[in-house]
GUKOLVO-100719 format. One record per atom (N, C-alpha, C): residue in three letters; y, x, z; chain. Coordinates in steps of 0.1 Angstrom, whole numbers, m for minus. Atoms other than C-alpha are relative to their C-alpha. Example, Ala and Ser with C-alpha at 12.3 -4.5 7.8 and 13.67 -1.06 7.14 Angstrom:
2
<'ALA', <m12, 9, 0>, 'A'>
<'ALA', <m45, 123, 78>, 'A'>
<'ALA', <12, 9, 0>, 'A'>
<'SER', <m11, m9, 0>, 'A'>
<'SER', <m11, 137, 71>, 'A'>
<'SER', <11, m8, 8>, 'A'>
//
This chain:
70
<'UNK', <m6, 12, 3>, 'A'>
<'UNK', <m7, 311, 282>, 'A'>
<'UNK', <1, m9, 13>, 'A'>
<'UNK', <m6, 8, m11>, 'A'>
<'UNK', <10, 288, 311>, 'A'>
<'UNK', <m13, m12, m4>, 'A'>
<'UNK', <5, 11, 2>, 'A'>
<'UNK', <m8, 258, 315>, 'A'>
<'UNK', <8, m12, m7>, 'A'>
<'UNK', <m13, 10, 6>, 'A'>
<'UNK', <27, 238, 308>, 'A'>
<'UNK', <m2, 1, m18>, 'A'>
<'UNK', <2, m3, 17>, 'A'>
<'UNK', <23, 257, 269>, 'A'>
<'UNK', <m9, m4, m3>, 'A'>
<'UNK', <10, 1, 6>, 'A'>
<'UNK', <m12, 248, 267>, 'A'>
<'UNK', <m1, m15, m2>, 'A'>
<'UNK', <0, 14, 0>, 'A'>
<'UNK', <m6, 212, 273>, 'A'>
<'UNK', <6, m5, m10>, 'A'>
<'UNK', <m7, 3, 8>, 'A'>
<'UNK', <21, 212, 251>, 'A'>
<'UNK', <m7, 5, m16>, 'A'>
<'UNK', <9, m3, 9>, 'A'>
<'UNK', <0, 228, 226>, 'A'>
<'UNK', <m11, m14, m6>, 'A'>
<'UNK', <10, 15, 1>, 'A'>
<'UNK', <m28, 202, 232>, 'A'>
<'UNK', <5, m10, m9>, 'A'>
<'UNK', <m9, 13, 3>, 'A'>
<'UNK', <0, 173, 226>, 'A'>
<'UNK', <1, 0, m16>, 'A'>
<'UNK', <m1, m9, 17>, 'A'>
<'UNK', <7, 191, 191>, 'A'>
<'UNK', <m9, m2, m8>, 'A'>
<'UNK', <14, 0, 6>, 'A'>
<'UNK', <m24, 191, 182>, 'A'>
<'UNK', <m4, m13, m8>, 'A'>
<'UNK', <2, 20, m1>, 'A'>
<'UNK', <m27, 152, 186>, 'A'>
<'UNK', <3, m5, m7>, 'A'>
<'UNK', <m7, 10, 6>, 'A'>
<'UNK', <3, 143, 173>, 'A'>
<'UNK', <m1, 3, m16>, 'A'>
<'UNK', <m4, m3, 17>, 'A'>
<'UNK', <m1, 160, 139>, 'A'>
<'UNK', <m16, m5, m4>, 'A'>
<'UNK', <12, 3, 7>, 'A'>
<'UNK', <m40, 150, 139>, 'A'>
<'UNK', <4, m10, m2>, 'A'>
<'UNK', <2, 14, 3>, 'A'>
<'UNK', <m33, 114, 142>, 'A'>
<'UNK', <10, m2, m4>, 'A'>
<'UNK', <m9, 1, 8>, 'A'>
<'UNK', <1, 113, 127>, 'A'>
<'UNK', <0, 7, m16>, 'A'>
<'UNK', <m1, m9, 10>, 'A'>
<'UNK', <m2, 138, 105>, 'A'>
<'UNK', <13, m5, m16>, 'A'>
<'UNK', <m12, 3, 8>, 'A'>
<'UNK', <18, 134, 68>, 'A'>
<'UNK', <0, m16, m3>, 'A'>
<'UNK', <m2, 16, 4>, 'A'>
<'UNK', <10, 95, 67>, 'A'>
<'UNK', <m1, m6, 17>, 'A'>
<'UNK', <m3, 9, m12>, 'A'>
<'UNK', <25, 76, 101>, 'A'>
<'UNK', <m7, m10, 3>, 'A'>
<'UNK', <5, 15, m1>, 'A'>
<'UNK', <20, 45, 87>, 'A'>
<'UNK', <m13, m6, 0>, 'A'>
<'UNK', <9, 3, m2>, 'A'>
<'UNK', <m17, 46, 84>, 'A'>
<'UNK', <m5, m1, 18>, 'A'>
<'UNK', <3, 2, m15>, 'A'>
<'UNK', <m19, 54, 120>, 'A'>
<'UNK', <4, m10, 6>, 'A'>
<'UNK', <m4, 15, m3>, 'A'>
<'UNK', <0, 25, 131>, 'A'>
<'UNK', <m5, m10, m8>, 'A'>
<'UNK', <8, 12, 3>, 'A'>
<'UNK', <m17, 4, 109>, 'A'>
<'UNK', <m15, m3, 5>, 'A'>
<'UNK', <16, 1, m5>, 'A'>
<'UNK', <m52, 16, 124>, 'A'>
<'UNK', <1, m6, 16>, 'A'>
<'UNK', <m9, m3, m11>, 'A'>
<'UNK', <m33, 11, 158>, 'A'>
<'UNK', <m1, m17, m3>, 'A'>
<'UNK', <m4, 14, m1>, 'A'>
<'UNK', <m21, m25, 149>, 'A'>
<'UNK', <m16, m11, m1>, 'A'>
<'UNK', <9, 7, 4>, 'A'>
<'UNK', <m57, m35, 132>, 'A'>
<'UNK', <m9, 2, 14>, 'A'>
<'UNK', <14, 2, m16>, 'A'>
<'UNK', <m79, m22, 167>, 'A'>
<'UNK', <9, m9, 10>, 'A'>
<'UNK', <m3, 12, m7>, 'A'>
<'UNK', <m56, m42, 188>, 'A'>
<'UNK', <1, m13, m1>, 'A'>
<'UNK', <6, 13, 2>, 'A'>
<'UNK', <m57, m71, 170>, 'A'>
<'UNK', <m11, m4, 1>, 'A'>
<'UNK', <12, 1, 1>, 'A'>
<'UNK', <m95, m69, 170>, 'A'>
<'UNK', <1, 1, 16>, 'A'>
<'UNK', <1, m2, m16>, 'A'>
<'UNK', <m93, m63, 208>, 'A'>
<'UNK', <6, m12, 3>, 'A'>
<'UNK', <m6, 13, m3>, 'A'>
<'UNK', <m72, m96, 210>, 'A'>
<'UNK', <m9, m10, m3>, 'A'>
<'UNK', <10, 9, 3>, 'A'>
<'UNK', <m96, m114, 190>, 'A'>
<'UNK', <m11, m3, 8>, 'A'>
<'UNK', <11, 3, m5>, 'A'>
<'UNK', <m127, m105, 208>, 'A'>
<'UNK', <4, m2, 16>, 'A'>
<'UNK', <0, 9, m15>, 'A'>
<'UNK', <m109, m113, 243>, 'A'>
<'UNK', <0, m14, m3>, 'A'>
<'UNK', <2, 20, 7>, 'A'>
<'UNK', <m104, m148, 225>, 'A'>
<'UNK', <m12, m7, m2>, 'A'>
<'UNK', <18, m3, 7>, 'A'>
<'UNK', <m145, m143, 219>, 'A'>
<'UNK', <1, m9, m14>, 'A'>
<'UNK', <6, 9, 9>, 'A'>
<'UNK', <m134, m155, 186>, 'A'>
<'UNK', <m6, 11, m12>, 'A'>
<'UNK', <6, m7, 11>, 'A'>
<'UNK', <m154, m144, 155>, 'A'>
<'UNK', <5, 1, m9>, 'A'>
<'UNK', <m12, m3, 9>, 'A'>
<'UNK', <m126, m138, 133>, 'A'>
<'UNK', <1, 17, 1>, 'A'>
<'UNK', <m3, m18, 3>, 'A'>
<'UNK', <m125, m99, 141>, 'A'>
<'UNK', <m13, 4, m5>, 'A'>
<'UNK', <6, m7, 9>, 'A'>
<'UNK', <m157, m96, 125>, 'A'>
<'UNK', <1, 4, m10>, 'A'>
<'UNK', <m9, m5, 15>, 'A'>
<'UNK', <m139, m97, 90>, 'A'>
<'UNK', <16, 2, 0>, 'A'>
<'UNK', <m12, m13, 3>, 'A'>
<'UNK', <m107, m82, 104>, 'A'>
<'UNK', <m3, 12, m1>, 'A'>
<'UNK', <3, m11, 7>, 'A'>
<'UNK', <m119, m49, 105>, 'A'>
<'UNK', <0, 5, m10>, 'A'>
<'UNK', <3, m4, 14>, 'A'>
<'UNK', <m136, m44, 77>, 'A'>
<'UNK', <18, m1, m8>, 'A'>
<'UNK', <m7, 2, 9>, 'A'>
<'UNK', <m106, m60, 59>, 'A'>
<'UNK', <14, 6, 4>, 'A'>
<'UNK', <m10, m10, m8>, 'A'>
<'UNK', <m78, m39, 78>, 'A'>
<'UNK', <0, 13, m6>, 'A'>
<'UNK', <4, m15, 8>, 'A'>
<'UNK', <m99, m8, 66>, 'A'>
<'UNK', <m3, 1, m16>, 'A'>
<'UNK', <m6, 5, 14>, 'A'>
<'UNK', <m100, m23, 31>, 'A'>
<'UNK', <14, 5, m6>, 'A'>
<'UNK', <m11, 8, 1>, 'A'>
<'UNK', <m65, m33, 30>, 'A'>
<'UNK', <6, 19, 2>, 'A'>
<'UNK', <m4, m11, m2>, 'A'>
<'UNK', <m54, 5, 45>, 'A'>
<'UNK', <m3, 9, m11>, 'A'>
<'UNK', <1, m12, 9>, 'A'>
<'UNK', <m72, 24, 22>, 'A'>
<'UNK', <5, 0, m12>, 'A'>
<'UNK', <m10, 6, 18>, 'A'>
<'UNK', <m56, 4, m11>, 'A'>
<'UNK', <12, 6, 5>, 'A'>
<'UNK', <m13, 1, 1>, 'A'>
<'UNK', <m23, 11, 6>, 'A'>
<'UNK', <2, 16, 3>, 'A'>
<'UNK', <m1, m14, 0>, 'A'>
<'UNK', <m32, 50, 10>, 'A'>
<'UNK', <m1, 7, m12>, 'A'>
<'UNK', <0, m6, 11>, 'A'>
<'UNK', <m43, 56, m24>, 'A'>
<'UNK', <12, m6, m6>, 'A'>
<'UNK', <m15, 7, 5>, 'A'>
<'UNK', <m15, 35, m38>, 'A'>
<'UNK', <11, 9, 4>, 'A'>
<'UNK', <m10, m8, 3>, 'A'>
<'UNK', <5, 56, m24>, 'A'>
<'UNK', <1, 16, m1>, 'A'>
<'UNK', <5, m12, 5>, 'A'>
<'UNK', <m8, 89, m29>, 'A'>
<'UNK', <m5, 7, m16>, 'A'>
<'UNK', <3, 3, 10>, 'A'>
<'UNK', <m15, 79, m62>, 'A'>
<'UNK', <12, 12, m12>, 'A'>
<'UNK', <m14, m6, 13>, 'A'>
<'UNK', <4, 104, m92>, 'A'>
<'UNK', <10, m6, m5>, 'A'>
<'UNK', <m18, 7, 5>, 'A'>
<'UNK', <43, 95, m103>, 'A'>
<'UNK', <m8, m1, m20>, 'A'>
<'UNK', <1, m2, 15>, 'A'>
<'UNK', <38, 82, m137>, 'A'>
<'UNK', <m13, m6, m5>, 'A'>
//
């Protein structure tokens, strides 16, 4: 295996762990640690109950939608 294939391999790997069949959790986990990275450059104490409530908020919107038709 080339090194070029293995890399591309690697990349594959990545994009389907952290993408995988739900995008939009990833960009939401994506949008909620940078906002928390914004916050605590601000040193304000407001990202201590974004997290949690990010990771809240995600997981209602993963069963909701994984939830059975009907």
């Amino acid at each position: 295996m080339s090194l070029n294939a293995a890399v591309r391999a690697f990349g594959r790997f990545w994009w389907e762990f952290l993408f995988g069949d739900t995008p939009e959790l990833a960009v939401g986990v994506g949008l909620a640690l940078g906002a928390g990275w914004a916050l605590a450059a601000l040193h304000l104490a407001l990202v201590a109950a974004l997290l949690p409530l990010a990771v809240l908020l995600l997981l209602v919107a993963s069963v909701w939608r994984g939830r059975a038709p009907g």
